[in-house]
Structures are given as structure tokens and as C-alpha cells.
C-alpha positions as CSV (number, residue, x, y, z in Angstrom):
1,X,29.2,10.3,-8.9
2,X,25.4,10.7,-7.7
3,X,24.4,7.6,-9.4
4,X,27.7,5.4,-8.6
5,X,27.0,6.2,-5.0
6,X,23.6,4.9,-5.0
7,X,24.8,1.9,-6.6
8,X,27.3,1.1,-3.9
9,X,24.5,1.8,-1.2
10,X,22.0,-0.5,-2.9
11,X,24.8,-3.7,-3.0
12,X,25.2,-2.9,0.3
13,X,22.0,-3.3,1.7
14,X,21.9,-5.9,-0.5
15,X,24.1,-8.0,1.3
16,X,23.5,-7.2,4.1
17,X,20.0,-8.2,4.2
18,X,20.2,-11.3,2.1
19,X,23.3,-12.3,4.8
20,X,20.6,-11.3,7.7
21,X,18.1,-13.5,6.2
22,X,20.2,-16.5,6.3
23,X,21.0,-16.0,9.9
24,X,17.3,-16.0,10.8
25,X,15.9,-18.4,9.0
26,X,19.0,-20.5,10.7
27,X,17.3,-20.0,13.8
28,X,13.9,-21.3,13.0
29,X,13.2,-24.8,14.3
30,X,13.5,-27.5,11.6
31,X,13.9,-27.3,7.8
32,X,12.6,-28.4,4.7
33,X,14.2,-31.8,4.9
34,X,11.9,-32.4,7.8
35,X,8.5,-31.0,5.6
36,X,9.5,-33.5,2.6
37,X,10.2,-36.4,4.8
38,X,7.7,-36.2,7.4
39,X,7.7,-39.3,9.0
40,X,8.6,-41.4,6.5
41,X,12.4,-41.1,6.1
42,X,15.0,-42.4,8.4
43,X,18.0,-40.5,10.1
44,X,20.3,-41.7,7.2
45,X,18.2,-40.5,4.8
46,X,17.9,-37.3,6.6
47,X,21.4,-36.5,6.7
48,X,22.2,-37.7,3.2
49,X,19.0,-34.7,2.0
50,X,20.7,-32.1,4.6
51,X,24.3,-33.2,2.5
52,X,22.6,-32.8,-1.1
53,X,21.1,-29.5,0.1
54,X,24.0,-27.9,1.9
55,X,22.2,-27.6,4.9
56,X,25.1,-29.3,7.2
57,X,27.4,-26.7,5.7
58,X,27.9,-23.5,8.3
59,X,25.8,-21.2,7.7
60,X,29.2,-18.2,6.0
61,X,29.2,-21.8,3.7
62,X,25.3,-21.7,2.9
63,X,25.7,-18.2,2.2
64,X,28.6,-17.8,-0.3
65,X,27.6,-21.1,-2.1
66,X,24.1,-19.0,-2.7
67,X,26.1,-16.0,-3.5
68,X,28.1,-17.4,-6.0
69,X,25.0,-18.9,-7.7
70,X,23.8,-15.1,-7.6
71,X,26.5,-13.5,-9.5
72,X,28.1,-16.5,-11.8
73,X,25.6,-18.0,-12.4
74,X,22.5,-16.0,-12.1
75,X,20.8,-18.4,-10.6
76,X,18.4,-17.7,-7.3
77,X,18.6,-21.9,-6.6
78,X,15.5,-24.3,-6.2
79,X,13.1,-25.1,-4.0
80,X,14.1,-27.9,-1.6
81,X,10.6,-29.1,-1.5
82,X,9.4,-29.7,-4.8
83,X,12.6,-28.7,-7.1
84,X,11.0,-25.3,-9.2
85,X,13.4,-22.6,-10.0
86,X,13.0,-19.8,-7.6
87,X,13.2,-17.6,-10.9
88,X,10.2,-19.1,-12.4
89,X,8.1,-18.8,-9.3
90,X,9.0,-15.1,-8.6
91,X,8.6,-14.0,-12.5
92,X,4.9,-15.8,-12.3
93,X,3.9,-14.2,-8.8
94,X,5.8,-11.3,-8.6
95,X,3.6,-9.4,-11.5
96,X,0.4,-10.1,-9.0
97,X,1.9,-8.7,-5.8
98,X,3.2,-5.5,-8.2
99,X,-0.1,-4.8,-9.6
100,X,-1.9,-5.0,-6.4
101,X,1.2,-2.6,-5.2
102,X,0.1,-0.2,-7.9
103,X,-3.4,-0.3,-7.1
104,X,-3.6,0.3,-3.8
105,X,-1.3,3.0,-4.1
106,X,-3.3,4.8,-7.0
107,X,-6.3,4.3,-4.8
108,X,-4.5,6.1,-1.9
109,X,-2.3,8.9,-3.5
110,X,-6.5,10.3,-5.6
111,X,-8.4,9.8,-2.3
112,X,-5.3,10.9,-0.5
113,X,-4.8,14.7,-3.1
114,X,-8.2,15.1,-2.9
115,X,-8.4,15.0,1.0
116,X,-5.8,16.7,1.4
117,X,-6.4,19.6,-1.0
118,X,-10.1,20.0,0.3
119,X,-8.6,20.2,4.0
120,X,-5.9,23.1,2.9
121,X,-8.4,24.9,1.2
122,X,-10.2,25.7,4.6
123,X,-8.0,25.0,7.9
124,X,-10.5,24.0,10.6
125,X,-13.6,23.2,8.5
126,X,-16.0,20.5,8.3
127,X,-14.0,18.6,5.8
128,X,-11.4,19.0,7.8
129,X,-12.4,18.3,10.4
130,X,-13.8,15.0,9.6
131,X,-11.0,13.9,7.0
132,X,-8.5,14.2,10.4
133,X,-11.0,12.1,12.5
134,X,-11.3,9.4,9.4
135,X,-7.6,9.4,9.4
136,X,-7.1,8.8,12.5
137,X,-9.1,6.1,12.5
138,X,-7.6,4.6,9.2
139,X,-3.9,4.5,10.6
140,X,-5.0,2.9,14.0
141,X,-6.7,-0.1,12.6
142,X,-4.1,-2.8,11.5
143,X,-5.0,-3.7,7.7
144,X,-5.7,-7.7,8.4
145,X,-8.4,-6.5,10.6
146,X,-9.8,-4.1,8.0
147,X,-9.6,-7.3,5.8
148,X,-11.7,-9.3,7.6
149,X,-14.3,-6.4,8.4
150,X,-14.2,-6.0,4.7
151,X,-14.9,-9.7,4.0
152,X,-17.7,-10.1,6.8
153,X,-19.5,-6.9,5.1
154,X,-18.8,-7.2,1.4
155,X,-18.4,-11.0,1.0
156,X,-20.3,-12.7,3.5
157,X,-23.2,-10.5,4.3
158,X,-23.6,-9.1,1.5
159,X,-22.3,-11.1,-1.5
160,X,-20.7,-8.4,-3.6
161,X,-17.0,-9.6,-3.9
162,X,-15.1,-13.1,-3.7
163,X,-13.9,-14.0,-0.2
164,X,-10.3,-15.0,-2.1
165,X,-8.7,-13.6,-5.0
166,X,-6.9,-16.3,-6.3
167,X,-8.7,-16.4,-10.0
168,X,-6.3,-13.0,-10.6
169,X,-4.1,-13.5,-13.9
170,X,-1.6,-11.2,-15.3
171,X,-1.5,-11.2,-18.7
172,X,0.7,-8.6,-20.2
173,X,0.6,-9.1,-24.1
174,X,-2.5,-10.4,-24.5
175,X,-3.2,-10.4,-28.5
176,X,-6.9,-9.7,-28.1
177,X,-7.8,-6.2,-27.0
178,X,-11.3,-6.8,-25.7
179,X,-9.7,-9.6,-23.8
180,X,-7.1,-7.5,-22.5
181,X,-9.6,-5.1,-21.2
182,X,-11.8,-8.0,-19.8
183,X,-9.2,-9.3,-17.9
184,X,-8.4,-6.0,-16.5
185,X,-11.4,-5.7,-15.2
186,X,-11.7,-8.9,-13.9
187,X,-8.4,-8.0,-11.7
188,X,-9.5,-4.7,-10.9
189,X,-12.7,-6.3,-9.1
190,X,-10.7,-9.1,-7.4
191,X,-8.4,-7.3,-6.2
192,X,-10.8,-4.1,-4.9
193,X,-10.9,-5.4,-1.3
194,X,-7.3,-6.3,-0.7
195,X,-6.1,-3.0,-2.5
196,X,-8.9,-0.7,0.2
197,X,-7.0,-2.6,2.9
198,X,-3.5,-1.6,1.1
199,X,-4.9,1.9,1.2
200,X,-6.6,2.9,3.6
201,X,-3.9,3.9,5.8
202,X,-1.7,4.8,3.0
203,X,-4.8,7.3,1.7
204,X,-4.9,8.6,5.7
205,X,-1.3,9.4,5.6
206,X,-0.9,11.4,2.2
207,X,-4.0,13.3,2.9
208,X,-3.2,14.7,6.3
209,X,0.8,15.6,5.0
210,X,-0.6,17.2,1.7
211,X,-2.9,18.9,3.9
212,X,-0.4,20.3,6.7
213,X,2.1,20.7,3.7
214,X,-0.1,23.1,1.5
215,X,-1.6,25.1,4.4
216,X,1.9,26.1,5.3
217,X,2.9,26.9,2.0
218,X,-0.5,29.2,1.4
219,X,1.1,31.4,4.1
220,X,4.3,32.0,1.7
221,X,5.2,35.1,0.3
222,X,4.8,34.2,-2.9
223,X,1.1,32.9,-2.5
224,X,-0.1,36.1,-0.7
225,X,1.5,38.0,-3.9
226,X,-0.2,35.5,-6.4
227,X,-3.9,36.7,-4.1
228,X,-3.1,40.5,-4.4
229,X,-2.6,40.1,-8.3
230,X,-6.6,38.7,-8.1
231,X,-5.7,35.0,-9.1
232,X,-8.5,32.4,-8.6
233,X,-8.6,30.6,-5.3
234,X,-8.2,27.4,-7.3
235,X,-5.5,28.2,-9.4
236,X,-3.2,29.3,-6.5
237,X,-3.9,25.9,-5.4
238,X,-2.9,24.0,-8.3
239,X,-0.1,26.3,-9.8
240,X,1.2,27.7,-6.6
241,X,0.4,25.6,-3.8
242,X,0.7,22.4,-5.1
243,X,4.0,21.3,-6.6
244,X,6.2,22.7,-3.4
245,X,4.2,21.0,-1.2
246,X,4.7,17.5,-2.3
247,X,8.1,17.0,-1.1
248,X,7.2,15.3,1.4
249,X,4.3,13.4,-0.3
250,X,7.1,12.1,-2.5
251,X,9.3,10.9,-0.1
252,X,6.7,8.8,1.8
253,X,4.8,7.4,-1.5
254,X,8.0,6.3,-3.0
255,X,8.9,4.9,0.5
256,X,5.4,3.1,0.7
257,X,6.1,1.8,-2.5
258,X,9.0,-0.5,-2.0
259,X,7.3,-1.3,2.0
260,X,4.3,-2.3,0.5
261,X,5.5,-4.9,-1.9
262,X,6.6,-7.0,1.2
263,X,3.3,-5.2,3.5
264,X,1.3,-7.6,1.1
265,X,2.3,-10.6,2.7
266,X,-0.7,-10.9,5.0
267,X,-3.2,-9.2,2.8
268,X,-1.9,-12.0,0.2
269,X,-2.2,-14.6,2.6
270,X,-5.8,-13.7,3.8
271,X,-7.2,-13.4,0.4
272,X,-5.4,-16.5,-0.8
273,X,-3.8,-13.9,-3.8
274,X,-1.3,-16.1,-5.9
275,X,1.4,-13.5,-5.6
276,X,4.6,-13.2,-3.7
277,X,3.3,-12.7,-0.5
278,X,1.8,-15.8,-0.5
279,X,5.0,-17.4,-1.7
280,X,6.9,-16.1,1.6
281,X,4.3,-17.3,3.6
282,X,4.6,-20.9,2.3
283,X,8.3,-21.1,2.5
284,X,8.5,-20.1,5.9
285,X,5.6,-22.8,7.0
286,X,7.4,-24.9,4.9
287,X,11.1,-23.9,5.9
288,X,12.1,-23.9,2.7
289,X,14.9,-21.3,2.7
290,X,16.1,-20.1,-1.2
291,X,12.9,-19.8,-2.1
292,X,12.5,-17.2,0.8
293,X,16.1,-16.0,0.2
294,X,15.3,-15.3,-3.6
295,X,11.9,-13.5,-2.5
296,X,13.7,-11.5,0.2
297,X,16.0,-10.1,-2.0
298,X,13.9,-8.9,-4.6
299,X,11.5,-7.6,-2.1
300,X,15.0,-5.5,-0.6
301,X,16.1,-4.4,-4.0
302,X,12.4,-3.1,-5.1
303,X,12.5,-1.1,-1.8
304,X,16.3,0.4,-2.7
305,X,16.0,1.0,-6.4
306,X,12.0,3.0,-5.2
307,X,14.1,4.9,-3.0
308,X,17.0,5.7,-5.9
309,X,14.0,6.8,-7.8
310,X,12.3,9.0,-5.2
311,X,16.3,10.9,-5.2
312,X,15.6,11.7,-8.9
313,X,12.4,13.0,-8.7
314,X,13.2,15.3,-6.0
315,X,15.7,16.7,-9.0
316,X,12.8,17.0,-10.9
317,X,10.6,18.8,-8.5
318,X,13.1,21.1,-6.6
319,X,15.9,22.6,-9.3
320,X,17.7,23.6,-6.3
321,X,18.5,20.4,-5.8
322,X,19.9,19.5,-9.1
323,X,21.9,22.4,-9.1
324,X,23.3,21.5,-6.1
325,X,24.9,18.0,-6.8
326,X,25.9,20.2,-10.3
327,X,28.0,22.1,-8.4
328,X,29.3,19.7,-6.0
């Protein structure tokens, strides 16, 4: 019942988004018949591209047709502009934008546990008081501007990292081992700078919840009995502390998660990153709608289907929750 609910929810959103979409995109000022023509087409050859792409069609028409592509056929359309399956474009730039997703957020959720952790351990000390002054700072700078400190410092001044990324290639079944590593690495060191930007508020965040979390968890019951029986400082941290105080911490990672995949779009953009914030960016400034439709829609079912996963890890981490919806 759990699971057929959450279903239900995500078609929802589904369609409501990807109908949403379509009415915005309606109201932005010319379309992709006017990027392919330029100035070179006449008004009857105009109309006769709007007729082959539907785009004279209300906009309830342009919808279902695209709907119906969806669920018969599977099919996410073509680009108007230069006639590549929206599929094929998403499956190649989709793995970037995911593995940047994932890197960020591993960078985040360690700098993040160990911040936060340190900062329980002594309410009010220097660590914490400088890990809530770094934090503070982290969350109020906007991460395009971080990006282009980051560029000016590490890529300009001093030549350490590329100022794009666009060399990145994901290669999942690579047959060679030592090339599988190499490329790794060569990703890993592209995409450092974008990923610190991705993180830095993220990191801020996590640190300063595990942090307010676990300090009022060490004033439980149960942790002041785990004291008297002479338990180290460090294990009542890890065993005792810990796990209940990551409710939260779970909630807003798994969150991030799915937020982040389309938060990439102007990290992408400024680092030239071949992934699927890039891809938005070039449909919109070419108004080229399914393309944008298709990457809209995966962008809102990543962010559901996260969220359907944070609901069955909080199973996981609180019992009392599974045995509630056992009994209901």
C-alpha cells in the first residue's frame, strides 16, 4: 500500500510538472523554428516548420501528442534543431551530471560528519565556533560566485586545474583496469572545482544539523546511562549518538540529491561540463522545447524516486517507523 501510494504521488508530480513546463516554455519569446531559420527562411516556410513540428497546435494538443509518445511509444521526441533523439542525448550527458551529483555530495556529507561530530563533541569550543562562522559564510555565497573565485585562484593565478571541464568521459565498462582507474582520476581532477562549489554549502548545512542533532541527543537518557557505565567518549559518539541523530541529515541529503541534479545547471554551464545542465541551457537559448521537456522530466523523476528512497531508509534507521506502516 506504502509503495503503491508513492507510485501514484510520483505520476503525479510527474504530470504535473512536465504539463507546467510546456506552459512556460509557451510563454518564452520565439521558438526553435526561428534559431534554424534565422534570417534565411520566408514566412511560408516558417509556418510550414511550425506545421511539421506541432508548434501551431494548442499548447493541451502539444502536450498529449508528447504524452502519448511517452507512454506508447517510449519515445522522449527529437530535437527541432538538429533532429538527435532526446534519449540518446540524455543517456550520453546524464551519466556526467550524476557523477558530479555524487561527488559533490560525498565531498559534503565526510567534511560535513566530520564538522559536525567535532562541533557536538564540545558545544561552544573553538571548533565550533569557527565551523558555525565558516558555515555561515558557505551558505551565503551563491555557488556561481564561488566558481569563479575558484577559477580566478586555482585556474588563472595559479594554474593548478582547467578553467572548463569538458574533456570529462564516463566510461562505465571499460575492459582495461588500469584505464579504468586512469580515467577516474582524470574525472576526479576535472571535476574537483565544480564538485567544491556543489559542496560547499551542502558540507555547511550537514555539518551544522549533525552538530545541533547530536548535542541534543548527548543530553538523552540513554547517553547519560551509557557515561555512568564508564563507556569511552568516542564510542558514545559513534554507537549511541550517532545513528539517531541523522534523521534529519537523511532527509536533507536525499533531498539535496534529487535538487542537485538540476542545481548543476549553472555550475555546468560555467565550466563548459558536457552533462545535462549544459543540455538545458542550450535548449532554452535555443528554444528548442522536447529536448528541455525530456530533460525536465528526468530531472523531476530523479528528485521523486530520491525522495521514495529517503522514505525507505527512514524504515531502516528508525524501526518504529516500520512497525508503524506494519500495523497500519
Amino acid at each position: 500500500m506504502f509503495v503503491a501510494k508513492k507510485v501514484l504521488q510520483l505520476v503525479f508530480v510527474l504530470l504535473v510538472v512536465s504539463f507546467l513546463t510546456f506552459l512556460m516554455l509557451d510563454q518564452l519569446e520565439g521558438d526553435v523554428v526561428d534559431v534554424r531559420c534565422g534570417l534565411g527562411c520566408s514566412n511560408e516556410q516558417r509556418e510550414a516548420l511550425r506545421s511539421e513540428f506541432g508548434l501551431d497546435d494548442p499548447i493541451p494538443v502539444q502536450y498529449g501528442r508528447w504524452l502519448k509518445e511517452l507512454v506508447v511509444d517510449r519515445n522522449l521526441g527529437v530535437s527541432g534543431l538538429n533532429g538527435v533523439p532526446v534519449s540518446e542525448s540524455l543517456a550520453d550527458k546524464l551519466p556526467v551530471t550524476l557523477f558530479l551529483v555524487v561527488y559533490s555530495q560525498a565531498i559534503a556529507l565526510t567534511v560535513g560528519l566530520l564538522l559536525g561530530m567535532s562541533s557536538a563533541r564540545k558545544p561552544g569550543g573553538l571548533i565550533d565556533r569557527a565551523s558555525s562562522a565558516i558555515a555561515g559564510m558557505a551558505i551565503s555565497v551563491p555557488n556561481y560566485v564561488v566558481a569563479f573565485v575558484l577559477i580566478l585562484l586555482f585556474a588563472v593565478t595559479v594554474p593548478i586545474f582547467s578553467v572548463t571541464a569538458q574533456d570529462v568521459n564516463i566510461e562505465w565498462l571499460m575492459p582495461d583496469v588500469p584505464a579504468q582507474l586512469s580515467n577516474l582520476g582524470n574525472n576526479l581532477y576535472l571535476l574537483l572545482l565544480p564538485a567544491i562549489c556543489l559542496a560547499l554549502a551542502e558540507l555547511a548545512i550537514y555539518a551544522r544539523l549533525l552538530r545541533n542533532d547530536m548535542v541534543a541527543t548527548l543530553q538523552e537518557d540513554y547517553v547519560t546511562m551509557a557515561r555512568a557505565k564508564g563507556l569511552p567518549p568516542k564510542q558514545i559518539m559513534r554507537r549511541h549518538a550517532f545513528r539517531p541523530s541523522t534523521f534529519s541529515l537523511a532527509t536533507v541529503a536525499g533531498i539535496n540529491m534529487g535538487r542537485l541534479i538540476g542545481g548543476t545547471i549553472i555550475i555546468e554551464a560555467i565550466f563548459a561540463i558536457n552533462g545535462m545542465g549544459l543540455y538545458v541551457v542550450q535548449s532554452i537559448n535555443q528554444r528548442d522545447a522536447i529536448p528541455l521537456q525530456g530533460a525536465v522530466l528526468v530531472i523531476a523523476t530523479a528528485y521523486v524516486l530520491i525522495n521514495f528512497l529517503v522514505d525507505l531508509l527512514y524504515a531502516f534507521l528508525d524501526p518504529r517507523i516500520r512497525h508503524a506502516r506494519a500495523a497500519a
